[in-house]
C-alpha positions as CSV (number, residue, x, y, z in Angstrom):
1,X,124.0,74.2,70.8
2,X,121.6,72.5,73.1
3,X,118.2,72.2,71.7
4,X,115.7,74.3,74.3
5,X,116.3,77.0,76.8
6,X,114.0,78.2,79.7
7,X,113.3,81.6,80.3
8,X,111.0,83.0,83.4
9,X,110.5,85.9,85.3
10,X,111.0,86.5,89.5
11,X,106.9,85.8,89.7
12,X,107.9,82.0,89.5
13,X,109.8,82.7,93.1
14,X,112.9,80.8,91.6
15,X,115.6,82.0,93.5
16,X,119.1,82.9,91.4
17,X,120.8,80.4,93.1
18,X,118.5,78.0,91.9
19,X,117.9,79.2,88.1
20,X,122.0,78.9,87.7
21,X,121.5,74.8,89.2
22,X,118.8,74.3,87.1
23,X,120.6,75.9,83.8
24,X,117.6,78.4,82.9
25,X,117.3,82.3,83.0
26,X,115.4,84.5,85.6
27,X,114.1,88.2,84.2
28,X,113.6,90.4,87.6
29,X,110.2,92.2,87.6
30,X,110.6,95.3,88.5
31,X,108.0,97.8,90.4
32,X,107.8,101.0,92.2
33,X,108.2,102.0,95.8
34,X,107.5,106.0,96.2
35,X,107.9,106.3,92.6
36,X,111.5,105.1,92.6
37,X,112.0,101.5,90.2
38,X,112.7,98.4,91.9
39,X,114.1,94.7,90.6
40,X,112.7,92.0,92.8
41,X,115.8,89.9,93.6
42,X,118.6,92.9,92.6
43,X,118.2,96.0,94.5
44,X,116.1,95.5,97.6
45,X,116.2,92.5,99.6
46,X,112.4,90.8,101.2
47,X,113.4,92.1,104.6
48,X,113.3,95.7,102.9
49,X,110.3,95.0,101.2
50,X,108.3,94.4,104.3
51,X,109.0,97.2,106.1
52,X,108.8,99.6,103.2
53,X,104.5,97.5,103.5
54,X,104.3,97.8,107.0
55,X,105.1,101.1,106.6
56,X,102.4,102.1,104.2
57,X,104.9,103.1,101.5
58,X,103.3,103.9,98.4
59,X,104.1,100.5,95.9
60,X,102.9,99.5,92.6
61,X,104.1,97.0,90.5
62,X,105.0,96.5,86.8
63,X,106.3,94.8,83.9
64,X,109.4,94.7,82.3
65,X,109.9,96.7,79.1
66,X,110.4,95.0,75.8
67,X,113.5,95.9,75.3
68,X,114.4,94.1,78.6
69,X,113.0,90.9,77.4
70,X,114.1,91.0,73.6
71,X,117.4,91.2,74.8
72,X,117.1,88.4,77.2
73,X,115.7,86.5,74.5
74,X,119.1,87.4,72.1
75,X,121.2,86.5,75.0
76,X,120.0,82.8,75.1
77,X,119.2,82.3,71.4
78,X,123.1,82.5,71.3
79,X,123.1,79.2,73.3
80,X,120.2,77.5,72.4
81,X,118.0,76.8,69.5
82,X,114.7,77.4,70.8
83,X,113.2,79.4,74.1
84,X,110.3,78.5,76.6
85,X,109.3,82.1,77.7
86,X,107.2,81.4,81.0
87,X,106.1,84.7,82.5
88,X,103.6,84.9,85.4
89,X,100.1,84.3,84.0
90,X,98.4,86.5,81.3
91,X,95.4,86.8,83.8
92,X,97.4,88.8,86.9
93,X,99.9,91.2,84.4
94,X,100.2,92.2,80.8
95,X,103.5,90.6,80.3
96,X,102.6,87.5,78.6
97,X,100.7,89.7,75.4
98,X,103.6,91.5,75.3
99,X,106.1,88.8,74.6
100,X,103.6,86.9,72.7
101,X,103.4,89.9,70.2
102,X,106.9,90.0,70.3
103,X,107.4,86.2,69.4
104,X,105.4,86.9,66.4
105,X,108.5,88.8,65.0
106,X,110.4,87.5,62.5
107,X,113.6,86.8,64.2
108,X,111.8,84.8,66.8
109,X,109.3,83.0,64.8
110,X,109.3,79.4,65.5
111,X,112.2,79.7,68.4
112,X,110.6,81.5,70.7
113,X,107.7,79.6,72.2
114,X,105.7,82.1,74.5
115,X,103.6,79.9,77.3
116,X,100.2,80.9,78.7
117,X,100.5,78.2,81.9
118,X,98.4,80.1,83.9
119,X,100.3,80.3,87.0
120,X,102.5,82.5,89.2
121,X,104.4,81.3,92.1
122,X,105.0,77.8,93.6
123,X,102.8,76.9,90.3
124,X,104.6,78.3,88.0
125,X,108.2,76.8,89.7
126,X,106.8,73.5,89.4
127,X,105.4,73.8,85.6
128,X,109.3,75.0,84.9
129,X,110.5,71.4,86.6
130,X,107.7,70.0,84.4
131,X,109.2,71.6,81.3
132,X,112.9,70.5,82.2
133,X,111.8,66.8,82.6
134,X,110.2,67.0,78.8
135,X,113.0,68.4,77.8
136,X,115.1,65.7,78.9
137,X,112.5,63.1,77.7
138,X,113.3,64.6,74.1
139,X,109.7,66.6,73.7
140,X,110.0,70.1,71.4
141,X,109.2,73.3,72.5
142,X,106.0,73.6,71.0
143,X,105.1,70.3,72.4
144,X,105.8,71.1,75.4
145,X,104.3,74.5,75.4
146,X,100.6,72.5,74.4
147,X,101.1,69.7,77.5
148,X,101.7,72.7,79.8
149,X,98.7,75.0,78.5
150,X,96.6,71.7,78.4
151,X,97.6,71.2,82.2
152,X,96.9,74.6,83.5
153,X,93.4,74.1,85.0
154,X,94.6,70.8,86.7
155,X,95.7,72.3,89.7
156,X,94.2,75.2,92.6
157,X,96.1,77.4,95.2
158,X,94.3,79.0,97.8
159,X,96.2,81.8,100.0
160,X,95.1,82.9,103.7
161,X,95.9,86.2,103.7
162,X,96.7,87.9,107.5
163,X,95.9,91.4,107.3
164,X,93.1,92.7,104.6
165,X,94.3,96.4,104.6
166,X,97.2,95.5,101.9
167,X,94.2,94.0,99.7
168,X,92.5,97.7,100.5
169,X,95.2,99.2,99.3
170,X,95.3,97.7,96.0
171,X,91.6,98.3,95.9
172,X,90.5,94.1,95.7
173,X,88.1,95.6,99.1
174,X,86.5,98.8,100.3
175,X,88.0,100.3,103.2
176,X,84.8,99.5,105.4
177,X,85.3,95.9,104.4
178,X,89.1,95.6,106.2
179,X,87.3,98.1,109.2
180,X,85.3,95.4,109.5
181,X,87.1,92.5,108.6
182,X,89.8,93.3,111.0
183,X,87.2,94.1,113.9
184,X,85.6,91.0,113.3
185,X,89.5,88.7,112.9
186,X,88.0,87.9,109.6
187,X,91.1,86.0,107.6
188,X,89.9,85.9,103.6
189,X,90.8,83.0,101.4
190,X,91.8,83.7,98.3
191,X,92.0,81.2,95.6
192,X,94.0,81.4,92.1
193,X,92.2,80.3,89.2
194,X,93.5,80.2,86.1
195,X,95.7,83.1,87.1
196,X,93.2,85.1,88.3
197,X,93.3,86.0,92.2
198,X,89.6,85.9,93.4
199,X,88.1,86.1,97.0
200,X,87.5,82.6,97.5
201,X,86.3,82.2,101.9
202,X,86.1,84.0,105.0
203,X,87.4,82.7,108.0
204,X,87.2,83.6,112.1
205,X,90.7,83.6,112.5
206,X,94.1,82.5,110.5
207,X,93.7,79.0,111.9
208,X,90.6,77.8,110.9
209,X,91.4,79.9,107.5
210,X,94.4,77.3,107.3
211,X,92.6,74.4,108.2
212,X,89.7,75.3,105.8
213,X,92.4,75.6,102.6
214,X,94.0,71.9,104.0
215,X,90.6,70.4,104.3
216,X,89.2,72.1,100.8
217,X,92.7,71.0,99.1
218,X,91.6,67.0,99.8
219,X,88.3,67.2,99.1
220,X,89.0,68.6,95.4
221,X,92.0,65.8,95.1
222,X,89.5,63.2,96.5
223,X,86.6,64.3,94.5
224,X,88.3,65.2,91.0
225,X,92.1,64.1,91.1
226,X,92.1,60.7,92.9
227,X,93.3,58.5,89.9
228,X,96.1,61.2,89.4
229,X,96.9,61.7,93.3
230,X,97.0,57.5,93.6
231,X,99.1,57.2,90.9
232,X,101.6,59.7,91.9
233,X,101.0,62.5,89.3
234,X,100.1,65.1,91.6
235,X,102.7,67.8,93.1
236,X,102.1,69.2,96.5
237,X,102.7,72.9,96.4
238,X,102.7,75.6,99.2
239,X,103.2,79.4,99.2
240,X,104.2,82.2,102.1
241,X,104.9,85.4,102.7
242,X,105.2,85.0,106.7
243,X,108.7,84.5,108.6
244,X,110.7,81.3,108.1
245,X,109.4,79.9,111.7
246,X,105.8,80.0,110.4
247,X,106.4,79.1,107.1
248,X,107.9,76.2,108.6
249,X,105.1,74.8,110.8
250,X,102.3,75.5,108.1
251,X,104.7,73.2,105.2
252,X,104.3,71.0,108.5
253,X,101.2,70.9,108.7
254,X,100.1,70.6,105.2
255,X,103.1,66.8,105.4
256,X,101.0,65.8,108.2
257,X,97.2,66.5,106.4
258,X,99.0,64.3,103.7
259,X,101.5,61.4,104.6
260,X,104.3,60.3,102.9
261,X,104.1,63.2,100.2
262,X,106.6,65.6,99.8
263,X,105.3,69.5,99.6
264,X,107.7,72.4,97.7
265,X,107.2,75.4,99.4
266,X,108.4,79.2,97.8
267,X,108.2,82.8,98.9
268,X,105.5,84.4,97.4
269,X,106.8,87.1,95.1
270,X,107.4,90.5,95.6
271,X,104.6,91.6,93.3
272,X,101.9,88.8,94.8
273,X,103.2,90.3,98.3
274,X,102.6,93.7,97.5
275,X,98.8,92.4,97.5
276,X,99.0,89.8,99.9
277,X,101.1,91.6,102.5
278,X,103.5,90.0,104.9
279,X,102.0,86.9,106.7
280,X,100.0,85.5,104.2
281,X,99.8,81.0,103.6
282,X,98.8,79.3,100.8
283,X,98.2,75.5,100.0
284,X,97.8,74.2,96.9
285,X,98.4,71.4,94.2
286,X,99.0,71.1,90.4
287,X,98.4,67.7,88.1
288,X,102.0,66.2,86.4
289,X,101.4,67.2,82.1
């Protein structure tokens, strides 16, 4: 059997097509539109998604059960020794107590290595590249579960969000706050730290809230991650929820701020657009382990 396994959930925006070329396993998170239960990437598409949001449709989201992931977990123990289990952060959902009390039972004790990275997203799809290139540079599980919860506060994402009445709706602002901000064209920045979405800026409009995250982006890589950025160890990372010809033009925009440096760029999950809502940008970087 081959000696470690890699299993996520659809928070890391891995596509299916991409988790079968990269050899690892995607769990679909599932939530709840009008009370009816919903797997991001199985029964309703992103195109659906977004109208069911612009249409005010009631939508919550959740966490698989246990049973869902304890059978994943049997699934790939057939084929490999041990398991990197790398949900979306413990500080957005409860899903990474969950499997860490599950890891704790026997059966899975010492093969199931539960990882608290800290990220969701574009993050989180880079930290599973991470993983795969210490796997193939001979590291163990648990040693490569350390390097990645040693490396979780070396990086920041910041997302522009468009339209402040989806981050009304899941009650992260009052209602007189969007009435306003939306009066006013007030675009909020939000960052992610340590997996915890917090309002980060205000902004007059979506473009100076873009160039704000760009400019803010260098100033943290010039200020605290220089020796890493100069020596190559820093991944450029950007996030969207908008359409693919603005998604586009912002990864565009962020090669231009920064020469000669690739950017990977995702679809913000279905959960994070439930909050975010359709047209939202983000920028953001995270340090090589």
């Amino acid at each position: 059997m081959s000696r470690i396994g890699i299993i996520t959930d659809s928070h890391s925006s891995i596509t299916q097509d991409e988790a079968d070329r990269l050899g690892i396993k995607i769990l679909p998170m599932p939530f709840y539109i009008g009370g009816e239960c919903y797997y991001e990437g199985k029964n309703i598409t992103r195109n659906e998604l977004m109208e069911k949001l612009i249409n005010q449709e009631d939508i919550s989201t959740s966490q698989p059960s246990p049973e869902e992931v304890m059978n994943l977990w049997d699934d790939v123990l057939e084929e490999y020794d041990n398991i990197l289990y790398m949900p979306l952060s413990s500080g957005l959902s409860g899903s990474y107590s969950t499997a860490a009390m599950l890891a704790q039972e026997e059966k899975y004790k010492e093969k199931v290595y539960v990882v608290d990275h800290g990220r969701i997203s574009t993050p989180l799809h880079q930290s599973i590249l991470d993983a795969l290139e210490m796997i193939e540079e001979g590291l163990s599980a648990n040693e490569i579960k350390l390097k990645l919860e040693e490396a979780k506060q070396k990086m920041a994402i910041f997302i522009a969000v468009d339209d402040l009445k989806y981050l009304r709706r899941g009650g992260r602002i009052s209602s007189g706050a969007a009435v306003a901000g939306q009066i006013l064209n007030i675009k909020p920045i939000l960052s992610l730290d340590i997996g915890i979405l917090e309002l980060y800026k205000k902004c007059r409009g979506l473009q100076k809230a873009k160039k704000t995250m760009i400019e803010d982006i260098k100033t943290i890589l010039s200020e605290q991650y220089s020796e890493e950025f100069k020596n190559g160890d820093i991944h450029l990372l950007a996030a969207s929820s908008a359409d693919d010809e603005t998604t586009q033009r912002w990864v565009q925009d962020i090669k231009e701020a920064f020469p000669g440096h690739e950017v990977m760029c995702d679809y913000l999950s279905f959960g994070v657009t439930c909050h975010t809502g359709p047209g939202a940008l983000g920028i953001g970087f995270s340090c090589r382990p």
